[in-house]
C-alpha positions as CSV (number, residue, x, y, z in Angstrom):
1,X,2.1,4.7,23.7
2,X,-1.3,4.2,24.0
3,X,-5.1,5.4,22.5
4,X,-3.9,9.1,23.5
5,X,-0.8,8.7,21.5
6,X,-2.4,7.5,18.7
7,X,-5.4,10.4,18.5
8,X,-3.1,13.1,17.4
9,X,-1.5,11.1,14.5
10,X,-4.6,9.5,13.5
11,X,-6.6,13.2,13.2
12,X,-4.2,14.2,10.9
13,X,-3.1,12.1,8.5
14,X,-11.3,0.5,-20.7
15,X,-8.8,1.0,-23.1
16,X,-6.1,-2.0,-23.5
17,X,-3.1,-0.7,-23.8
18,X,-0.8,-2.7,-26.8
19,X,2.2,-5.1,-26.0
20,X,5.5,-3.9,-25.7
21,X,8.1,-6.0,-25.0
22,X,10.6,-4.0,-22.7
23,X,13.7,-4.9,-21.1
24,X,14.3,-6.1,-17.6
25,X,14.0,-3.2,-15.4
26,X,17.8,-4.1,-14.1
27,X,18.7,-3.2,-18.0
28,X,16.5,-0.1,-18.8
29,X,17.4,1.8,-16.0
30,X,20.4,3.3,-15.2
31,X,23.5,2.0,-16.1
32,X,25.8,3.5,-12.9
33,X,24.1,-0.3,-10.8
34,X,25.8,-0.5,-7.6
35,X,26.2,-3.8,-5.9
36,X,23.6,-4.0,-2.6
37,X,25.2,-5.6,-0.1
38,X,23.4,-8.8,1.7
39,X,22.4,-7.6,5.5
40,X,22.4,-10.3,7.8
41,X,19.3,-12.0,9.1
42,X,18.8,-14.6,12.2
43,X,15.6,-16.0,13.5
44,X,13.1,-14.6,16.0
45,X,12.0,-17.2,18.0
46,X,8.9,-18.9,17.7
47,X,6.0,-17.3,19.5
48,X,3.2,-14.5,18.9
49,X,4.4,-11.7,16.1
50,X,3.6,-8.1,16.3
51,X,1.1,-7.8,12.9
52,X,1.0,-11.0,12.5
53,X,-1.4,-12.7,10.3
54,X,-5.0,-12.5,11.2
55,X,-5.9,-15.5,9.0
56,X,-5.4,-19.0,9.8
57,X,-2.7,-19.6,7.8
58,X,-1.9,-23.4,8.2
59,X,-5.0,-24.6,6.3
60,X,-4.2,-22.2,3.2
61,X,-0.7,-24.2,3.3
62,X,1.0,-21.1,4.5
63,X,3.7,-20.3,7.0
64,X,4.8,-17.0,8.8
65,X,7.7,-16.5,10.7
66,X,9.6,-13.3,11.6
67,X,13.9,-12.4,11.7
68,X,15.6,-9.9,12.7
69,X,17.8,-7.9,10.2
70,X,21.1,-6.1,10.7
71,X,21.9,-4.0,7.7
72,X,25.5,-4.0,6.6
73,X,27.3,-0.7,6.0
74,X,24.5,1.2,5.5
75,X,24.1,4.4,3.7
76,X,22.6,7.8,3.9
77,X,21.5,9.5,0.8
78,X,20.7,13.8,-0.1
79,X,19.3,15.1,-2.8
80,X,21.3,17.6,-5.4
81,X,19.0,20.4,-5.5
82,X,15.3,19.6,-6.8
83,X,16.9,16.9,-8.9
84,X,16.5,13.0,-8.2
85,X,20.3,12.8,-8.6
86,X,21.7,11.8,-5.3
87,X,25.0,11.7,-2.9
88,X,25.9,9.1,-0.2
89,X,28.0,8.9,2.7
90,X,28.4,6.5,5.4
91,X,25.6,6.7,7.9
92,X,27.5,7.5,11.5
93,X,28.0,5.1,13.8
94,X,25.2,4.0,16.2
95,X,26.2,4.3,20.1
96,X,24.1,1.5,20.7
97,X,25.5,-0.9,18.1
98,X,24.4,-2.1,14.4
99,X,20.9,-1.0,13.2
100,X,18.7,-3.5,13.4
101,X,14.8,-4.0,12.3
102,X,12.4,-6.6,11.6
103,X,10.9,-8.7,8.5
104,X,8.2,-10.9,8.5
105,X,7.3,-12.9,5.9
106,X,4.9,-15.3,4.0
107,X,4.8,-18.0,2.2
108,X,3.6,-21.4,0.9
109,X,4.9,-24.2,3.0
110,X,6.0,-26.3,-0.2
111,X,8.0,-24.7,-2.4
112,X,6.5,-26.7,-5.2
113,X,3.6,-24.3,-4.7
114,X,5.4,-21.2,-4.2
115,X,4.8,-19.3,-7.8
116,X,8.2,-17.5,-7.9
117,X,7.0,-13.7,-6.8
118,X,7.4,-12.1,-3.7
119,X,5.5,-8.9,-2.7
120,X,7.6,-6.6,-0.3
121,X,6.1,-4.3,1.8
122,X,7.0,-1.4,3.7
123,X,4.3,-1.3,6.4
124,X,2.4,1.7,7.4
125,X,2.9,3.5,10.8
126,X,0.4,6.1,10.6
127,X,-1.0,4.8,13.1
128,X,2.3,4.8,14.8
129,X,2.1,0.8,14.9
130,X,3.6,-1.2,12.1
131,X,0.2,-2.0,9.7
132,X,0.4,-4.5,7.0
133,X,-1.9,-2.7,4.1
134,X,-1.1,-4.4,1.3
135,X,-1.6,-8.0,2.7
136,X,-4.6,-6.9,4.6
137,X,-6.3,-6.3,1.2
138,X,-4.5,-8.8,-1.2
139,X,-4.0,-12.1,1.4
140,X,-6.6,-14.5,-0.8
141,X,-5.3,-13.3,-3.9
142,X,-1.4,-13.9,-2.9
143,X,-2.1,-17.3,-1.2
144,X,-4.7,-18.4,-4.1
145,X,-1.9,-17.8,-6.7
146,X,1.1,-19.1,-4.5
147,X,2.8,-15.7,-3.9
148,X,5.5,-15.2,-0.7
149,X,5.1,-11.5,0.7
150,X,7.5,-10.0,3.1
151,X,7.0,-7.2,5.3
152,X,9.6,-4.4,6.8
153,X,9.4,-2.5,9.7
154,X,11.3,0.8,8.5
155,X,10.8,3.4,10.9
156,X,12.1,3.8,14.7
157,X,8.8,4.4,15.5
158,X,7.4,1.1,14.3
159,X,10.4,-0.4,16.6
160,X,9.0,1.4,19.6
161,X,5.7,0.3,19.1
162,X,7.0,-3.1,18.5
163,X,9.2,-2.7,22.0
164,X,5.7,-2.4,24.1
165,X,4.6,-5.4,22.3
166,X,2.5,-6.3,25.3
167,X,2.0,-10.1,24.2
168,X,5.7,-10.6,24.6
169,X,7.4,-7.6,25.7
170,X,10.9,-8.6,25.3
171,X,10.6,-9.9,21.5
172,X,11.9,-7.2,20.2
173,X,14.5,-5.3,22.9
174,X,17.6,-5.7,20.4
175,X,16.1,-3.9,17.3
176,X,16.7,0.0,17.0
177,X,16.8,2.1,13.7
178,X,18.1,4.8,15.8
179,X,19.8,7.4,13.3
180,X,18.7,10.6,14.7
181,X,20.2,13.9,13.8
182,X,20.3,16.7,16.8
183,X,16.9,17.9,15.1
184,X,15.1,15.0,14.7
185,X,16.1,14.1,18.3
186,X,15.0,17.1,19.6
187,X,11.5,16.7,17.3
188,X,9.3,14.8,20.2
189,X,6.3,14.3,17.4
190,X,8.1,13.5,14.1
191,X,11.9,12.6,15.1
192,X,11.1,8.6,15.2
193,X,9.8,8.9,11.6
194,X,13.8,9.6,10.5
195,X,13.9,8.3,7.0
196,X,17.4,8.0,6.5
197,X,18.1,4.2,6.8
198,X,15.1,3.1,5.8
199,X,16.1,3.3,2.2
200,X,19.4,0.5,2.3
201,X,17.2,-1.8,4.5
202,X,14.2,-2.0,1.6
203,X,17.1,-2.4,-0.7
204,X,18.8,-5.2,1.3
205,X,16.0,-7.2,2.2
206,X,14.9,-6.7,-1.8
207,X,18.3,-7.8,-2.2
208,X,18.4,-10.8,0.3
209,X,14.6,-12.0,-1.1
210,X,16.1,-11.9,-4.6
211,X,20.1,-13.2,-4.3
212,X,20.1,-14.5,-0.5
213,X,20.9,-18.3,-1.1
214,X,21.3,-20.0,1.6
215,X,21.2,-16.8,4.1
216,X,17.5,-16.0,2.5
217,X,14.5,-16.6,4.5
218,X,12.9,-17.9,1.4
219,X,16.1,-20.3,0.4
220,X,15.5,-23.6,-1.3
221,X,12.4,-21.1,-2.9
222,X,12.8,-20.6,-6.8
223,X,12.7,-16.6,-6.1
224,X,12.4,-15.0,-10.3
225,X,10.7,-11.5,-9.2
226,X,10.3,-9.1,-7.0
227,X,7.9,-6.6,-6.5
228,X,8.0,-3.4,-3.8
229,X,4.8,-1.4,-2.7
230,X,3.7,1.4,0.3
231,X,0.6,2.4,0.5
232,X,-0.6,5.9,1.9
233,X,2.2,7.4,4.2
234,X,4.5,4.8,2.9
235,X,3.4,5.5,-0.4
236,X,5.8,8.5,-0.2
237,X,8.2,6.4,0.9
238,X,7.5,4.5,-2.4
239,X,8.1,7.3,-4.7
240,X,11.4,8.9,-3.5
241,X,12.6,4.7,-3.3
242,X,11.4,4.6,-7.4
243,X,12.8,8.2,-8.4
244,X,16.1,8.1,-6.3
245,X,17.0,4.6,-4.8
246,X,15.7,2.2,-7.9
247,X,18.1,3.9,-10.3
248,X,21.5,3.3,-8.6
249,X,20.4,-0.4,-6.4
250,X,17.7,-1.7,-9.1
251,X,16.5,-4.5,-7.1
252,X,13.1,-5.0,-7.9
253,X,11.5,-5.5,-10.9
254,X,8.3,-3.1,-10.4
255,X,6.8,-0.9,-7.8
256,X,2.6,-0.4,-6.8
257,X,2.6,3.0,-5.3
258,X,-0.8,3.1,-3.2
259,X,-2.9,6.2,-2.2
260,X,-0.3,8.4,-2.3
261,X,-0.4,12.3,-1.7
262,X,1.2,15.2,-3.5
263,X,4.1,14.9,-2.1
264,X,7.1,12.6,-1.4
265,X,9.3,11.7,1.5
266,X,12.5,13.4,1.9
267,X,15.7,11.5,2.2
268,X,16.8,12.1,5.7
269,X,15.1,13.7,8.4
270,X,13.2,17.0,7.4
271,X,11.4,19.3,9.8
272,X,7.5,18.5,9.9
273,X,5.8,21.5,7.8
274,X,1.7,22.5,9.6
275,X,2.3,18.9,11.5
276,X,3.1,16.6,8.3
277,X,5.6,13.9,8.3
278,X,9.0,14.8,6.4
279,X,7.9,15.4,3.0
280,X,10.2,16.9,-0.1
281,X,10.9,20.5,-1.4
282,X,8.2,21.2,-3.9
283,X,10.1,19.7,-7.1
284,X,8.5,18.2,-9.2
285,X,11.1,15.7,-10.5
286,X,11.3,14.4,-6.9
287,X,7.7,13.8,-6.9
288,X,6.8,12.7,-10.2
289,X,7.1,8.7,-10.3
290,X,9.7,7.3,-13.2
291,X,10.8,4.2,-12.7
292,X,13.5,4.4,-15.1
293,X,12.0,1.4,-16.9
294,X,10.4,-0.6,-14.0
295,X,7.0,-0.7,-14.4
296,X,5.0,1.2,-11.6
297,X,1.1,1.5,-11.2
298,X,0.0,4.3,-9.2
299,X,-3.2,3.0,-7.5
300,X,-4.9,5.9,-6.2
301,X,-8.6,6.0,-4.1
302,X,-11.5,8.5,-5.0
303,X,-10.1,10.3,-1.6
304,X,-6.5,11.0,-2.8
305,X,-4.8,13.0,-2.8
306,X,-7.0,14.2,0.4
307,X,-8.4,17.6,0.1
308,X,-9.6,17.0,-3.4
309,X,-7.3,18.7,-5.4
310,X,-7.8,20.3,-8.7
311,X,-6.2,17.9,-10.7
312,X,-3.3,20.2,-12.4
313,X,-0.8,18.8,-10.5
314,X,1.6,17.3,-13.2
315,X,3.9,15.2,-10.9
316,X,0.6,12.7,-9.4
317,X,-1.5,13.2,-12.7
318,X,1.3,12.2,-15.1
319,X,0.1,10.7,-18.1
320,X,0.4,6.8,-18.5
321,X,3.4,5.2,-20.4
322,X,4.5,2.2,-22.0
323,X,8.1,2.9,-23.1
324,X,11.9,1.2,-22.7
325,X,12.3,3.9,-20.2
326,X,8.9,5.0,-18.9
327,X,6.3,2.4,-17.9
328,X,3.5,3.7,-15.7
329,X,-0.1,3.5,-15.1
330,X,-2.6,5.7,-12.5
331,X,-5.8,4.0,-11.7
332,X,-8.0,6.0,-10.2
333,X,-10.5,4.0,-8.1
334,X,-14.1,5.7,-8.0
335,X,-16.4,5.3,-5.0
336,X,-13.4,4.0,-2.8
337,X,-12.0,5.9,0.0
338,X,-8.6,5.6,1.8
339,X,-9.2,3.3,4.5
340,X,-12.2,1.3,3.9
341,X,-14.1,-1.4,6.0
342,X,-12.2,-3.6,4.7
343,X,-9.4,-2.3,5.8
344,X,-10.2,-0.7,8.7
345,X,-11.6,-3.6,10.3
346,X,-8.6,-5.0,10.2
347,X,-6.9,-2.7,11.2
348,X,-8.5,-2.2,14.4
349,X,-7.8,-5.7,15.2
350,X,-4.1,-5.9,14.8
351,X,-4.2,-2.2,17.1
352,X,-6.6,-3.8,19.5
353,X,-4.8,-7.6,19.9
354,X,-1.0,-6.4,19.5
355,X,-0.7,-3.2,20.8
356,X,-4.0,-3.2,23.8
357,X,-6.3,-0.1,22.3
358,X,-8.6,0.2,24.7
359,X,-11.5,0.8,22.3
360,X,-12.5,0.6,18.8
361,X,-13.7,4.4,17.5
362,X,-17.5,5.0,16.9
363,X,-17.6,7.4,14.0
364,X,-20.2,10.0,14.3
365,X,-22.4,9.1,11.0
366,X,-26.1,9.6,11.4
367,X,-27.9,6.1,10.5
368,X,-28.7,4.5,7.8
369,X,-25.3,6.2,6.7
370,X,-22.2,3.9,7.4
371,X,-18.4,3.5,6.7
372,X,-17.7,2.8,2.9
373,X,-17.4,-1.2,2.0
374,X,-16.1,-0.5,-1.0
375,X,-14.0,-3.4,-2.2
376,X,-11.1,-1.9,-3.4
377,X,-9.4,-5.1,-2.3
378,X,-10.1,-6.2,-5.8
379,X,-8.4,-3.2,-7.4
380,X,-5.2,-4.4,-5.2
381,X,-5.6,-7.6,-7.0
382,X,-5.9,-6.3,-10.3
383,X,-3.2,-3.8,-9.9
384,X,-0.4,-6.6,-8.5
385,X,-1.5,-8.8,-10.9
386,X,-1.0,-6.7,-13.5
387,X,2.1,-5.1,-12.3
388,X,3.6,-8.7,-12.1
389,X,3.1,-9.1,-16.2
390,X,4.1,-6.2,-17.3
391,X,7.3,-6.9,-15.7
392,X,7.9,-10.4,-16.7
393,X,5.8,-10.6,-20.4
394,X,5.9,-7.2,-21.0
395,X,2.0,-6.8,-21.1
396,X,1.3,-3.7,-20.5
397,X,-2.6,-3.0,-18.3
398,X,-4.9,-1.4,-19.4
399,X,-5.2,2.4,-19.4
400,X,-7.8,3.8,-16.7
401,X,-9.9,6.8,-17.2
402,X,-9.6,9.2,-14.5
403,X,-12.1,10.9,-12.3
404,X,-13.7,13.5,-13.5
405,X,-12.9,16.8,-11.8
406,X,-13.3,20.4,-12.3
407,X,-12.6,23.6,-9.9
408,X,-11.1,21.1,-7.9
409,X,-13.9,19.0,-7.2
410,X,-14.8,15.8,-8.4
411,X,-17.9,16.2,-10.8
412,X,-20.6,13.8,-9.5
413,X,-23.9,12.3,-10.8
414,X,-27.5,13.3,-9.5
415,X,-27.2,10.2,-6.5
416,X,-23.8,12.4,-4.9
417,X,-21.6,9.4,-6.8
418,X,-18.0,10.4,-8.8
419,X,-18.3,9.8,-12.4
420,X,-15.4,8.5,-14.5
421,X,-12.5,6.6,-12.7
422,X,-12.0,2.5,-12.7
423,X,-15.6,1.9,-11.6
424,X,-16.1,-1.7,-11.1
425,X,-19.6,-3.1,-10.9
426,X,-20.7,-1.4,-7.3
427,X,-20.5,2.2,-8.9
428,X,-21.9,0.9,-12.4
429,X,-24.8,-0.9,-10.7
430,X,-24.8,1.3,-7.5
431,X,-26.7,0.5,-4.4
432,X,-25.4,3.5,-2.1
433,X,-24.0,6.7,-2.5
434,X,-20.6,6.3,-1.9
435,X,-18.1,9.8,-0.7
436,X,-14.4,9.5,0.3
437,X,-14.3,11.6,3.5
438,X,-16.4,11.9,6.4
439,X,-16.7,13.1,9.8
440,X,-15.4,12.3,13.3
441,X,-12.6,11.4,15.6
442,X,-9.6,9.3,15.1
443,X,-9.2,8.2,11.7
444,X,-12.8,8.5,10.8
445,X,-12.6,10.5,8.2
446,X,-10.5,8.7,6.1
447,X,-12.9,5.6,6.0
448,X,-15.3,7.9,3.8
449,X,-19.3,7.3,4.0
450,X,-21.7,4.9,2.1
451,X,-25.8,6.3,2.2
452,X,-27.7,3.0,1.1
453,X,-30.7,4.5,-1.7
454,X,-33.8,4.2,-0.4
455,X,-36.2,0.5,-1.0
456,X,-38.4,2.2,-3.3
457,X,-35.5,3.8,-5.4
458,X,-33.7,0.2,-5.1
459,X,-36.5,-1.3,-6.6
460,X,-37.0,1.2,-9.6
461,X,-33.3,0.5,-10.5
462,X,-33.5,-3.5,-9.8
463,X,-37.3,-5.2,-9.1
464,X,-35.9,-8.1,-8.5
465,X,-32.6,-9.6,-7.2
466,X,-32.6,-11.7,-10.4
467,X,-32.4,-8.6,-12.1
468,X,-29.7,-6.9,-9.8
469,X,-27.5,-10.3,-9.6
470,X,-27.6,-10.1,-13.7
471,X,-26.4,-6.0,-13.7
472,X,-23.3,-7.4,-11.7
473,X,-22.4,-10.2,-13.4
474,X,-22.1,-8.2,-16.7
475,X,-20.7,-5.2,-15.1
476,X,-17.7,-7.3,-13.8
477,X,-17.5,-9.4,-17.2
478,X,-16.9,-6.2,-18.7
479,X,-14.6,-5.3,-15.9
480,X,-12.1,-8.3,-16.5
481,X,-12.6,-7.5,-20.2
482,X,-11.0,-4.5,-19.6
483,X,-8.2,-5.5,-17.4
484,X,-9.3,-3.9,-14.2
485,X,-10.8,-7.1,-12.4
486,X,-9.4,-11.0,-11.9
487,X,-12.1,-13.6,-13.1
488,X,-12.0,-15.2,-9.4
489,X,-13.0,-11.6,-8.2
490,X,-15.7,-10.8,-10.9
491,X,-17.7,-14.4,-9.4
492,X,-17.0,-13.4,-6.1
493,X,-18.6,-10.0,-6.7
494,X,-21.7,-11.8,-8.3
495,X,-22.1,-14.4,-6.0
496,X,-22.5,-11.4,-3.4
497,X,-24.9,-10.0,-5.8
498,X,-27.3,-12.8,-5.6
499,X,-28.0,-11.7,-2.0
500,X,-29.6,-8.7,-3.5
501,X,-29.6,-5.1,-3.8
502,X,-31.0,-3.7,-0.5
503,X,-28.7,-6.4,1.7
504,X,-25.9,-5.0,-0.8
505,X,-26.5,-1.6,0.5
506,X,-25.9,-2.0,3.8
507,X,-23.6,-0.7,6.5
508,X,-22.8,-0.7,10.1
509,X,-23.0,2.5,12.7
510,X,-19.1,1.6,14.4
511,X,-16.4,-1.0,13.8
């Protein structure tokens, strides 16, 4: 599969809250724990890794290497009506032998400088290529603090992808997540995106990561907590794990749930409904995220759900929590849009170098007007830094208003820009106006569009950069006041700042 492959997919898809000192997720949820079983993991050889890490890892004292994982006696899992409660039965028998995927993971070379937490991601196939979101956004932030992070590939269709890998195109012949019921088989569009095993290979890698010993990839690593996030189309993969895996296999200790939709993804293998990927009745309970006591923070961009809903929706706009058996939090991020510059970038260059697109997409924005640079990266930070306290101190974040909508729209001010939301200093001292979906081809419209304000309005707002480089420094003071920034963040924002407001504003034509 190539660019044509990938064009159809693409088109479509401050208050402080007060301690509370909760149990261990493992002891607020559900008392019915069943034991995950250890799959088994060997070594891929040494050699170029499909996704792997754009950054020169050596220098930050970081390695990367990549396994292959068998899972052992896996399961398959329905629902019980619209209720979260569940039943299992052996998954059959694979003709081609045991079901196998793919981890890669992360870490600091020297234990001594490993800080005990490990990030687990299930990476995003949108794009029908495995994608590594959250480490794309949050890779200085995880290696500044010492964190390991581990990736899964959990979909047949990642595997495929991975079995053109064109750098090395035997790497990967043996893997093969290839449960597919006579429908999904005969589904040429959707059938690879079979859900069914991938929810006992999160659960046995979580396992593995957390109780692996010797058989780990991280062994001789002090592993004390574990942390499991999808972002956007695994974002539903996020929620049905928290609502209907996390109560019976409680394996990690809290869950960041990004961009997610309305919906959530089914179980097993569902027919696609108008072209979507398998996605749940319309219950509620199904959709509405409770961790059962694990703490999960819903970090959502100005852009989702897309299609601006109205808002009503009681399952995505829960209200926040901070019980023994409810902890959650929705930040709502205004001015950023589901796949950034920041992102996207990157993105393109994993696509381009591992999987030979023969372009990069021009979007079809009339100049000045550009894709959004946004740095929602620094939400990501927030949020997994935040997620990581609450579970092990018990310190709840903060509480985020939410954008304002009405008639389901989001209310804006006189320059086009959202008000309320997590804001962070480029929408309190904005340069640009700043919208969450756009036009063009490909996956143009998700990058959203930033309209740089005109010189002379710039220098109403800020005569001089002196004066600009101060509005940002005590916008993201109050920021990490708040609990919605990191203080290594806030001087990286204000030493941007001091390049001024009009080279702040901004943007390029194309990627």
């Amino acid at each position: 599969m190539r660019a044509q492959a990938l064009a159809p997919v693409l088109a479509v898809t401050a208050l402080t809250a007060g301690l509370l000192v909760a149990a261990p997720a493992s002891q607020a949820a559900s008392p019915a724990r069943e034991t995950v079983p250890l799959p088994t993991v060997a070594p891929i050889a040494t050699g170029p890794i499909f996704t792997g890490a754009l950054q020169d890892l050596k220098p930050r004292g970081y390695f990367e290497r990549e396994y292959v994982v068998t899972i052992t006696n896996p399961q398959v899992y329905s629902y019980v009506g619209d209720s979260t409660e569940v039943t299992v039965s052996p998954a059959p028998t694979s003709p081609q032998g045991d079901y196998r995927s793919r981890i890669i993971v992360r870490a600091p070379s020297n234990p001594k400088d490993f800080n005990g937490r490990v990030l687990v991601e299930m990476m995003n196939t949108t794009t029908t290529v495995d994608l590594d979101i959250a480490w794309e956004h949050s890779h200085d932030y995880l290696m500044r603090e010492g964190w390991a992070y581990v990736a899964i590939t959990v979909q047949q269709t990642g595997i495929n992808a991975l079995q053109g890998f064109m750098r090395d195109p035997q790497r990967y012949r043996s893997l093969g997540l290839n449960l597919l019921t006579p429908s999904a088989a005969a589904d040429a569009a959707q059938g690879a995106r079979d859900p069914s095993l991938a929810w006992d290979l999160t659960s046995q890698v979580g396992a593995l990561i957390a109780r692996g010993g010797a058989t780990s990839p991280l062994s001789g690593y002090d592993v004390r907590n574990t942390y499991l996030t999808g972002q956007s189309q695994m974002a539903g993969y996020a929620v049905t794990y928290v609502n209907a895996i996390h109560p019976r296999h409680q394996v990690f200790d809290g869950f960041l749930v990004a961009y997610r939709g309305v919906r959530a993804t089914n179980l097993q293998y569902a027919a696609p409904v108008d072209g979507a990927v398998p996605n749940t009745s319309g219950s509620v309970e199904q959709r509405r995220l409770a961790g059962g006591g694990a703490p999960v923070i819903n970090l959502q961009t100005e852009s989702d759900p897309l299609g601006f809903p109205s808002g009503d929706d009681s399952a995505l706009w829960r209200p926040d929590a901070n019980t023994e058996a409810d902890r959650f939090r929705l930040w709502e991020i205004t001015g950023s849009s589901h796949n950034d510059r920041w992102g996207a970038e990157q993105a393109l260059n994993i696509l381009e170098r591992d999987f030979g697109l023969p372009f990069k997409p021009a979007c079809d924005w009339t100049a000045p007007t550009g894709v959004n640079d946004f740095p929602t990266l620094f939400a990501w930070n927030a949020a997994i830094e935040s997620l990581a306290l609450w579970a092990e101190k018990g310190s709840a974040p903060a509480i985020g208003p939410r954008i304002q909508r009405a008639n389901g729209q989001i209310e804006r001010d006189a320059a086009g820009n959202a008000l309320g939301g997590i804001r962070l200093s480029p929408m309190d001292v904005p340069v640009a106006t700043r919208g969450p979906i756009s036009e063009g081809g490909l996956f143009c419209p998700l990058t959203g569009f930033q309209t740089p304000f005109t010189r002379t309005v710039l220098k109403d707002l800020y005569p001089t950069k002196a004066d600009y480089a101060r509005a940002v420094r005590k916008a993201a003071k109050a920021d990490v006041a708040a609990g919605f920034l990191l203080k290594e963040d806030a001087a990286e924002l204000t030493r941007l700042a001091r390049r001024g407001p009009a080279k702040e504003a901004e943007t390029i034509r194309e990627y």
